[in-house]
Every structure is written in C-alpha cells, then in structure tokens.
Rosetta silent file (secondary structure, phi, psi, omega in degrees, C-alpha in Angstrom):
SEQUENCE: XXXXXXXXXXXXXXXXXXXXXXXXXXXXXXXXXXXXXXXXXXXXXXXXXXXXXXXXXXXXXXXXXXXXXXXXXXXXXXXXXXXXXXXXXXXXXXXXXXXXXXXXXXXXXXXXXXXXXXXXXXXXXXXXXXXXXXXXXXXXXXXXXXXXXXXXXXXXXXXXXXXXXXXXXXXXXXXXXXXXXXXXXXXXXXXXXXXXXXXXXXXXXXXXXXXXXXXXXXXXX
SCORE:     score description
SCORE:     0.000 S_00000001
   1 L     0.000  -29.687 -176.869  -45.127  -63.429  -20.947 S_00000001
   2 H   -77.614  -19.150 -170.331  -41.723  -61.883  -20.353 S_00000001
   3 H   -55.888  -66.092 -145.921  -42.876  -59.614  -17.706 S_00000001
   4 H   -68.315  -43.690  176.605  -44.256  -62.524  -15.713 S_00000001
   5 H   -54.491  -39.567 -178.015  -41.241  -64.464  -16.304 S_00000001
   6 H   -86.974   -5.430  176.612  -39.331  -61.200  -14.605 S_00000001
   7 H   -95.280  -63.939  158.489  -41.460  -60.617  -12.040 S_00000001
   8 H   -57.405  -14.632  161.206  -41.299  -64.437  -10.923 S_00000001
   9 H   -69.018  -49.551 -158.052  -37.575  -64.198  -11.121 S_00000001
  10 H   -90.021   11.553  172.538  -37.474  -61.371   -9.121 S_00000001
  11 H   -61.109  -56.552  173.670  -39.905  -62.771   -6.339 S_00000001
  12 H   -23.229  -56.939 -167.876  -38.011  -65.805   -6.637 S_00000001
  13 L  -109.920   36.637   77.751  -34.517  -63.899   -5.318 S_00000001
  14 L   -35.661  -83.070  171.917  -36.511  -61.483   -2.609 S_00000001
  15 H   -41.934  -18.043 -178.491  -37.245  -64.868   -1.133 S_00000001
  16 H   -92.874  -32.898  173.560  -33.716  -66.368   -1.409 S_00000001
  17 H   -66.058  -18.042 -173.491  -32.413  -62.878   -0.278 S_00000001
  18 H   -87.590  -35.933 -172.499  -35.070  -62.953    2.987 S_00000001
  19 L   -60.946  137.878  171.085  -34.391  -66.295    3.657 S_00000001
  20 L  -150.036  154.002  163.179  -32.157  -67.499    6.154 S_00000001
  21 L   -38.380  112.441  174.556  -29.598  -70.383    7.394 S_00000001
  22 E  -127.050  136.222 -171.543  -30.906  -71.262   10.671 S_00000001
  23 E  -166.317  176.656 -154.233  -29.251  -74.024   12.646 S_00000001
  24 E  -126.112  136.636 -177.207  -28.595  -74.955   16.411 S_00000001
  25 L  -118.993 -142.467  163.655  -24.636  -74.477   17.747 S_00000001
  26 L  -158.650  138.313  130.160  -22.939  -73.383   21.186 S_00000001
  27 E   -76.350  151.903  155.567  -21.534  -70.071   22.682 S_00000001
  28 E   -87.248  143.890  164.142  -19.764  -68.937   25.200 S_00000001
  29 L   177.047  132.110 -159.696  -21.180  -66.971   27.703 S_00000001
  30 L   100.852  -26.564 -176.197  -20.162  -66.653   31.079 S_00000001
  31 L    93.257   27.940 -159.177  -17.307  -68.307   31.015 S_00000001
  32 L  -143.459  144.821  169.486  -19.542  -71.787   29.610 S_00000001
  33 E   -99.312  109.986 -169.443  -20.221  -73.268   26.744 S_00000001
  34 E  -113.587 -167.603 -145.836  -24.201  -73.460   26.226 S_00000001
  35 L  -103.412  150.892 -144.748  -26.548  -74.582   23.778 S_00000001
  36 L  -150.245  138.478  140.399  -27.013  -71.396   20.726 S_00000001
  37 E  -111.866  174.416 -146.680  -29.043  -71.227   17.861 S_00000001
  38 E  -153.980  113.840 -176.984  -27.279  -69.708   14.810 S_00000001
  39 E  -130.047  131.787  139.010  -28.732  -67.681   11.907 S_00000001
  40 E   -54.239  116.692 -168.465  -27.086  -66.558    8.774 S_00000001
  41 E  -147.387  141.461  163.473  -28.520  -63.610    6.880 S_00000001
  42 L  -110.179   75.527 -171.343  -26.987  -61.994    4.038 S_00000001
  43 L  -116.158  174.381  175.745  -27.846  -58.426    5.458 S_00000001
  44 L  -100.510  174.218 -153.630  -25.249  -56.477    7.230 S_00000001
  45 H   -97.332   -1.705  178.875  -24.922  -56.742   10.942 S_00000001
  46 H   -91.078  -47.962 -160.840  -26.400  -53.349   11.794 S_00000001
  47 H   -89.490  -13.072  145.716  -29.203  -53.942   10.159 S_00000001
  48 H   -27.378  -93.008 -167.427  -29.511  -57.481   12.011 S_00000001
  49 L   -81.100   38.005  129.418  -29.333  -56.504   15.299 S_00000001
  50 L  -109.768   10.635  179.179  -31.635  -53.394   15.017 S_00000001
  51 L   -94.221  -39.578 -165.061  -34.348  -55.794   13.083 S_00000001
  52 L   -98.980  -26.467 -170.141  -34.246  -58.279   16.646 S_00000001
  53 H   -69.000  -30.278  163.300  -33.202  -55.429   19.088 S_00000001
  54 H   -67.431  -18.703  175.707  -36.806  -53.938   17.813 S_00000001
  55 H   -94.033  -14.673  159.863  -38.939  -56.514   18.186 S_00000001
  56 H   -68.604  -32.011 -172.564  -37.688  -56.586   21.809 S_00000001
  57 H   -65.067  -40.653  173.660  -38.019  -52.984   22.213 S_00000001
  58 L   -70.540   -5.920  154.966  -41.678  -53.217   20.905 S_00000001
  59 L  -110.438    8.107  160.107  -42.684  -55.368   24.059 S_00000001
  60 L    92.805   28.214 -175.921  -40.661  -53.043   26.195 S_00000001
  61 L  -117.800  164.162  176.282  -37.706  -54.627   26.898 S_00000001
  62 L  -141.941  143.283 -176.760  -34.003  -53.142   26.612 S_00000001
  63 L   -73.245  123.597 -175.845  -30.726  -55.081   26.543 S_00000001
  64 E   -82.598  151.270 -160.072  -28.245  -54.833   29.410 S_00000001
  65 L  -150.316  119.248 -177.640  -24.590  -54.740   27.301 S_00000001
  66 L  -107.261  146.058  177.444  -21.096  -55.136   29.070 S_00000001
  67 L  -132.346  132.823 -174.451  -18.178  -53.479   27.446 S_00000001
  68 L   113.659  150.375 -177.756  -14.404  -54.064   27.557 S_00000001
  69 L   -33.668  -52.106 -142.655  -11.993  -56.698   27.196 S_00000001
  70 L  -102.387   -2.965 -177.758  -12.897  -58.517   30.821 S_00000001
  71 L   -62.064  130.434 -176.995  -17.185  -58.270   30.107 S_00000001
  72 L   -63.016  -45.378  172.887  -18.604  -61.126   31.045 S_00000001
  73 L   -29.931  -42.772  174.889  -21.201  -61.174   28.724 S_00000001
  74 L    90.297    3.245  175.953  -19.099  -61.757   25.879 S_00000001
  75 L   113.812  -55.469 -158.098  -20.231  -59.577   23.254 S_00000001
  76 L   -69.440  116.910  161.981  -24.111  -60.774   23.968 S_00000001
  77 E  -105.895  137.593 -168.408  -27.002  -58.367   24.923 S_00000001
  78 E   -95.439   94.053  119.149  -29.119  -59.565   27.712 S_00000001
  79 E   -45.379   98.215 -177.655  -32.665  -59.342   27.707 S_00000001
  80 E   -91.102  140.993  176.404  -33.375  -60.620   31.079 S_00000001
  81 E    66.753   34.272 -168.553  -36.671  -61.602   32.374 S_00000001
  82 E   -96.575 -174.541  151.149  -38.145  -61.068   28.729 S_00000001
  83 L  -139.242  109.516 -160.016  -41.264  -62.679   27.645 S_00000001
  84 L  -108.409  125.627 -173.765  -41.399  -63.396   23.769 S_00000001
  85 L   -92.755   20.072  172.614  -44.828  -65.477   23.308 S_00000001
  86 L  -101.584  -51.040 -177.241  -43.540  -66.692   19.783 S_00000001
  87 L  -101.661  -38.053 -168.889  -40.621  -68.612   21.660 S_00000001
  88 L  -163.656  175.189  177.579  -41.218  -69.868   25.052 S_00000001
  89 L   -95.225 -174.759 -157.986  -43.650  -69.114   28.108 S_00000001
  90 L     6.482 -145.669 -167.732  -43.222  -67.048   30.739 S_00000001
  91 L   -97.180  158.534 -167.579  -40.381  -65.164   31.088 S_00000001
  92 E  -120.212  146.595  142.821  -36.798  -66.042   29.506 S_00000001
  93 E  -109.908  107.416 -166.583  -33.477  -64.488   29.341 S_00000001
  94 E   -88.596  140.644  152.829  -32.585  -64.076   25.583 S_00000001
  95 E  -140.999  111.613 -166.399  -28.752  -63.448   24.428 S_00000001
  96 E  -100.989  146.438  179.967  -28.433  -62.016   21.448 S_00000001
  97 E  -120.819  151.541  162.226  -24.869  -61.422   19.258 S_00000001
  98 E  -150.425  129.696  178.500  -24.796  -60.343   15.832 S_00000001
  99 E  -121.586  128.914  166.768  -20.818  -60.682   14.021 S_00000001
 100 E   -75.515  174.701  164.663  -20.506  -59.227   10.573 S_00000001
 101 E  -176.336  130.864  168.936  -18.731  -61.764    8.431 S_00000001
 102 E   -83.504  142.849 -179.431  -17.432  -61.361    5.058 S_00000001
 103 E  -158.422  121.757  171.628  -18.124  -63.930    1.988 S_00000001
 104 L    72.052   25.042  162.146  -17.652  -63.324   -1.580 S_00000001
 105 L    92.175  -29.123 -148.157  -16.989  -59.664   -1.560 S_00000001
 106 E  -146.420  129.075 -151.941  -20.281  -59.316    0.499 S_00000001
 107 E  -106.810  119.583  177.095  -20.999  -58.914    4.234 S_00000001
 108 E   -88.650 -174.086  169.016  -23.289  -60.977    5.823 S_00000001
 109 E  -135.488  168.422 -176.699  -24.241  -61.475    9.210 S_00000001
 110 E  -132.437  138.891  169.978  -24.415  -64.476   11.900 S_00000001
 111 E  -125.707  140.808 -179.290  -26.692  -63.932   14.620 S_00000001
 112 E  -126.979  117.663 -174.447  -26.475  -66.157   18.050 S_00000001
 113 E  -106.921  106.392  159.234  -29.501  -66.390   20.036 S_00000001
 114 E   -73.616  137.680  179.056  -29.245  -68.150   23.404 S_00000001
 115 E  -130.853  124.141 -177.629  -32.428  -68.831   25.327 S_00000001
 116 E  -135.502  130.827  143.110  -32.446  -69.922   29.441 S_00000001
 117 E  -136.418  158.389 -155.509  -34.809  -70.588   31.619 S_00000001
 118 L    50.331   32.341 -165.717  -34.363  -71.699   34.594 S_00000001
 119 L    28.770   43.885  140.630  -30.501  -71.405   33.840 S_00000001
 120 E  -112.353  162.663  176.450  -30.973  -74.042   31.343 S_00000001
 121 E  -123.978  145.116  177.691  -30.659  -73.296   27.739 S_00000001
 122 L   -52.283  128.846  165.796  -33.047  -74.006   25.133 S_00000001
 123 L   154.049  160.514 -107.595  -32.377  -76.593   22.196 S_00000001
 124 L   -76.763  -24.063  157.017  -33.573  -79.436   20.540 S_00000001
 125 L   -76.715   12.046  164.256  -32.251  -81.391   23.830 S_00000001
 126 L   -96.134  -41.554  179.940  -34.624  -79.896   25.901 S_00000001
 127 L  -144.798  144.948  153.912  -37.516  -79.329   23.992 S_00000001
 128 L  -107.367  -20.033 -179.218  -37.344  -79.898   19.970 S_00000001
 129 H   -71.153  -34.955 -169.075  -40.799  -78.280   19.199 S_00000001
 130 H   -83.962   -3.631 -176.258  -40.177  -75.340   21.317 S_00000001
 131 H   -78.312  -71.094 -165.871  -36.246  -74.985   19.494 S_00000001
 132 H   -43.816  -26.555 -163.533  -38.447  -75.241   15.902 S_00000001
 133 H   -79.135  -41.321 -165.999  -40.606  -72.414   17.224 S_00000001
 134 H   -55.225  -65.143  175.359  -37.158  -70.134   18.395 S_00000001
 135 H    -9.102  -66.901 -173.429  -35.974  -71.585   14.403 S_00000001
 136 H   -68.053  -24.844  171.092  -39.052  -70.255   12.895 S_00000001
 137 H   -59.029  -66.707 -168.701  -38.385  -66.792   14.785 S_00000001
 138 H   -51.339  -30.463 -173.381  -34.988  -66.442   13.632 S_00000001
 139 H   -80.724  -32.448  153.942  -36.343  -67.372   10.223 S_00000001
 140 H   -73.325  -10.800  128.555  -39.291  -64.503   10.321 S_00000001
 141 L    -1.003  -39.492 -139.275  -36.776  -61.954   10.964 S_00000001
 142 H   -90.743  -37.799  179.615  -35.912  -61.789    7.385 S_00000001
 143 H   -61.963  -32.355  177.687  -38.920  -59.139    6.127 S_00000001
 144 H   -67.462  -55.985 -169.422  -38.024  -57.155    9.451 S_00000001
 145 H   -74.519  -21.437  150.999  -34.173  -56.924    8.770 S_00000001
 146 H   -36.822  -66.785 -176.929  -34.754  -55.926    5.123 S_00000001
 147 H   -36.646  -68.932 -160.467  -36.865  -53.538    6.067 S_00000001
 148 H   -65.440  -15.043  150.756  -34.182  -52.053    8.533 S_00000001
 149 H   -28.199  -63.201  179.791  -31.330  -52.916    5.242 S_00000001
 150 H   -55.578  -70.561 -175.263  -33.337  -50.359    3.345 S_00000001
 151 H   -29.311  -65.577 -169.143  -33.282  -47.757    6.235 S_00000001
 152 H   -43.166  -66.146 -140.870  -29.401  -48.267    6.383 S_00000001
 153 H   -87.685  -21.394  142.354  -29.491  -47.690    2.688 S_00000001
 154 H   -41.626  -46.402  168.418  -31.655  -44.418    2.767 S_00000001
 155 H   -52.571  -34.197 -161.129  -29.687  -43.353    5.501 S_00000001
 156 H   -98.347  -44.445  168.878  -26.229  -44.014    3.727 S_00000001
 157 H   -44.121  -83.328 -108.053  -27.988  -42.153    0.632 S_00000001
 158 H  -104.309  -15.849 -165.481  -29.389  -39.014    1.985 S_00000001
 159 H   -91.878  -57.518  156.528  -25.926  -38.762    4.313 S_00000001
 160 H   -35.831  -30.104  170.970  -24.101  -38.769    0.665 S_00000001
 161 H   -88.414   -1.118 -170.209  -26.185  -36.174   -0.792 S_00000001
 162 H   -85.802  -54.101  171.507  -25.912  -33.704    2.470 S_00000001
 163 H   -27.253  -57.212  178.274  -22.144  -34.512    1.747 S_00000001
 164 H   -91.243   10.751  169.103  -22.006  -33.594   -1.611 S_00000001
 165 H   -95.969  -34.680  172.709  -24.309  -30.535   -0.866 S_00000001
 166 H   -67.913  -41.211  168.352  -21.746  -29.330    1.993 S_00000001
 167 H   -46.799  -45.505  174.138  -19.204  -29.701   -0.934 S_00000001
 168 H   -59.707  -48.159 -173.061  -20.908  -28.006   -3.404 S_00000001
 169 H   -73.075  -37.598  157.112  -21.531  -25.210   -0.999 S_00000001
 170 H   -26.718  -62.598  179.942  -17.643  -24.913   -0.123 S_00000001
 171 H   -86.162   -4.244  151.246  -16.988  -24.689   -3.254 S_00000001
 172 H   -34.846  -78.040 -131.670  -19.412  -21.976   -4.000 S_00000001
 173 H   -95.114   15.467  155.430  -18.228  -19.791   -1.504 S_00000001
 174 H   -92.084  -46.239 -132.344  -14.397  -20.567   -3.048 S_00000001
 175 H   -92.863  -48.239  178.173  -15.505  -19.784   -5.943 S_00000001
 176 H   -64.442  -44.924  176.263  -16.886  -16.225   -4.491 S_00000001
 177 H   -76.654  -46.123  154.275  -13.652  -15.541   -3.058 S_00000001
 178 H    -6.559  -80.259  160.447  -12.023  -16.025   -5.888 S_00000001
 179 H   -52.108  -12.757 -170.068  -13.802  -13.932   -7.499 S_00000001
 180 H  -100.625  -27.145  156.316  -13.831  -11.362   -5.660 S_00000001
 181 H   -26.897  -62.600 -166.956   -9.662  -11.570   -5.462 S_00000001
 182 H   -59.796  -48.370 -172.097   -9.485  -11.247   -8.967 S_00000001
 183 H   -33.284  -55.716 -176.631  -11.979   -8.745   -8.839 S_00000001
 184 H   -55.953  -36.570  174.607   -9.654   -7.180   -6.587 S_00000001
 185 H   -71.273  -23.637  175.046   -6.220   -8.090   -8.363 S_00000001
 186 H   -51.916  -49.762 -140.472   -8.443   -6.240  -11.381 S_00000001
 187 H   -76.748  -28.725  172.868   -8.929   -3.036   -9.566 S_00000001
 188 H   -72.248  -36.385  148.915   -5.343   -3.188   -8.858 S_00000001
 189 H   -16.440  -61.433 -164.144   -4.457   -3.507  -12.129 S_00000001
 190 H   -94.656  -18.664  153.435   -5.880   -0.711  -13.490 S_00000001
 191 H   -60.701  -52.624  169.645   -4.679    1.508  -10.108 S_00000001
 192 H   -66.288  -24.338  146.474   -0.996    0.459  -11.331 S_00000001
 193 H   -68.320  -32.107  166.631   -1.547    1.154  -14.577 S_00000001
 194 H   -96.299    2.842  168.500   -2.929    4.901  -14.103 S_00000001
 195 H   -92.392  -39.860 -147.368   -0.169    5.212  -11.316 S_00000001
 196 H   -77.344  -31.527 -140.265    2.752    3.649  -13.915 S_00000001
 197 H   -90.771  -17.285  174.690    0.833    6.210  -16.662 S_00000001
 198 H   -96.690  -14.297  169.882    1.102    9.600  -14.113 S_00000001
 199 H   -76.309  -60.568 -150.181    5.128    8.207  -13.210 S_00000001
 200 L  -103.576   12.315  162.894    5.519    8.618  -17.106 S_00000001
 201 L   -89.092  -14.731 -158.248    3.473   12.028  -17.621 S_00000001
 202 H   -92.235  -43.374 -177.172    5.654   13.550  -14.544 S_00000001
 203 H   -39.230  -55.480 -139.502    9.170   11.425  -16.312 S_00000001
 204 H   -93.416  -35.612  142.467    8.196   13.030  -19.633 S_00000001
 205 H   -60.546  -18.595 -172.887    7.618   16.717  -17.786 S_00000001
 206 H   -96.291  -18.875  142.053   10.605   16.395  -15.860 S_00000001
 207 H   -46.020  -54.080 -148.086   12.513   15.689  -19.334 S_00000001
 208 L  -103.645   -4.622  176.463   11.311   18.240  -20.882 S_00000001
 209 L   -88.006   17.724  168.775   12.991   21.470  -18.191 S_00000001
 210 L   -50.089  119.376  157.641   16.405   19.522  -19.181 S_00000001
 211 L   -87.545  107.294 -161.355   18.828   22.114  -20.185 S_00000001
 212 L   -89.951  134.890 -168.085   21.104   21.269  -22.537 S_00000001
 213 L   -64.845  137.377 -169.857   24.613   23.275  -22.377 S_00000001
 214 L   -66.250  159.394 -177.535   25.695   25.157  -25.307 S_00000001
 215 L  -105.058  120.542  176.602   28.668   23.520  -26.724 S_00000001
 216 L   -51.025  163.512 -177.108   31.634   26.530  -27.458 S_00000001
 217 L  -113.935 -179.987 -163.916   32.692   27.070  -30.928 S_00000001
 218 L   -90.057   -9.328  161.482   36.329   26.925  -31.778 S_00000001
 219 L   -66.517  -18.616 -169.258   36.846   31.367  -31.447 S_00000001
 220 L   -90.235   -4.594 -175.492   35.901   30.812  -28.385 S_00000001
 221 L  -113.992    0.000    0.000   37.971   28.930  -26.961 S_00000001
C-alpha cells in the first residue's frame, strides 16, 4: 500500500513539475506593444528555448535572431513564414523569447510567444479558440522541455566527470614528477654522501703524512 501511495505522490509532482502557467500578456517588438502569450515553466531557460526551438526545427524552420543593443527584434527569434498546424493555418510568423527568472532559490523560465498574421497578432481578441489552441501548445511543451532539462543535466554531469578525470590525471602526472625528483634528490643523496665519505678518507690520509717537529731537550739548547 505504501508503494502505491509513493508512486502516486511521485506522479502527482511530475505533473505539477510539467505543468505550466500559461496566460495571455503584451511585448514589445518592433518598437510596439502587441498582444503575447506568456508561459511559466519551472525548467531553466536553456532548456525552454531548445524544447520550442526543436519543434520548429523538426518542420524545418530556423529562427532569424538580431543581436546588440539597437536589434530590433528585441531579444525575440523570428520564425517567419512558419506553419505550425497545432496553432493557426497557413503560414504565421512566431516570436519566441525565453528570460530566466529566479524564485525561491530556483530558476525558472518565462517564455513569450507572439503570433501574426497578416501583421495582426493573435489573442483571445481576435480569435479565443484559436488563442486556447496556441495555450494548449505552450502547455504541451512541458514533456518536451523536461526531456531537454534532463539532457542539460547529463550534459552538466558527464562535463563534471571529464573535469574531475582531467584533474585526476594532472595530478597523476604531479605525482610522477615528484617522484621522480625525490627519486632524484635520493640519488643525490647518496652521491654526496660517498663524495663527503672519499673528502674524509683523503682528510684522514692527508693527516696522517703530518710531521710533527721534535721538541729540543734542555742540553740542547
């Protein structure tokens, strides 16, 4: 009974952790304020934005991305011309942001999806069924951006053990030079010790031609 009880707990918080605030805002972009929708996930922001930049990539599209203070864009990669058949017909231009943001010690992310067509943007005052469908996207996300959570955290793993294996190996080969110093400070050792021990066989011959002078007796002088 307890398993099941622990098992439904931990289904329980895999669904609260997958789950996410989804809710409709505004951005800038452009130099405008448009109509946004706005999802919370408490994943990190890498692992965000490579869970939505893949599901674009897998229908072939890639984001144009301005850089630098003066980019118009705003932070926001531009899928132009996409077509996502989960959000709208024909083709679209999605702009997606993803901002880490810390809460509680723990960094979530906010993702801002803009959708125009016709250089209007999507939300609930244009359409509200097709805004619930973009909702329910942002909201299916959450199994993908795990997934890519996990990656990060394999990734962040296996890049700590190559770390502590280049360390390990460092100090191996200190450790060999070390050794082979002392070895070497041994060898000298025991060369300075049979050189100090031939300085005191040659001392102790050169001692022994001393002549010592006879000392006169007192007729003799």
């Amino acid at each position: 009974m307890k398993s099941y009880l622990l098992l439904f707990l931990l289904a329980c918080s895999g669904l609260t952790t997958l789950s996410a605030q989804v809710y409709e805002g505004t951005a800038e972009f452009d130099k405008k304020k448009v109509a946004a929708f706005i999802a919370d996930y408490a994943y990190p922001a890498e692992a965000v934005e490579n869970a939505i930049v893949k599901r674009f990539a897998k229908l072939g599209y890639r984001p144009r991305e301005e850089k630098g203070l003066l980019n118009r864009d705003k932070g926001f990669k531009v899928f132009s011309g996409s077509i996502m058949p989960d959000i709208t017909e024909g083709q679209a231009d999605f702009l997606v942001k993803v901002e880490s943001q810390s809460r509680k010690g723990k960094e979530d992310a906010v993702l801002t999806l803009v959708v125009t067509q016709g250089g209007v943007a999507l939300g609930k005052s244009v359409s509200g069924s097709r805004a619930e469908k973009v909702k329910d996207y942002l909201r299916g996300l959450g199994p993908d951006i795990a997934a890519e959570s996990l990656e990060l955290d394999i990734n962040a793993q296996e890049e700590a053990i190559a770390k502590a294996e280049r360390k390990l190996e460092s100090l191996k080969k200190d450790q060999a030079e070390l050794e082979r110093k002392l070895e070497s400070n041994k060898q000298s050792q025991r060369d300075t010790e049979n050189e100090i021990s031939a300085k005191k066989e040659g001392l102790d011959l050169l001692k022994a031609r001393r002549v010592i002078p006879a000392v006169p007796n007192a007729g003799q002088l």
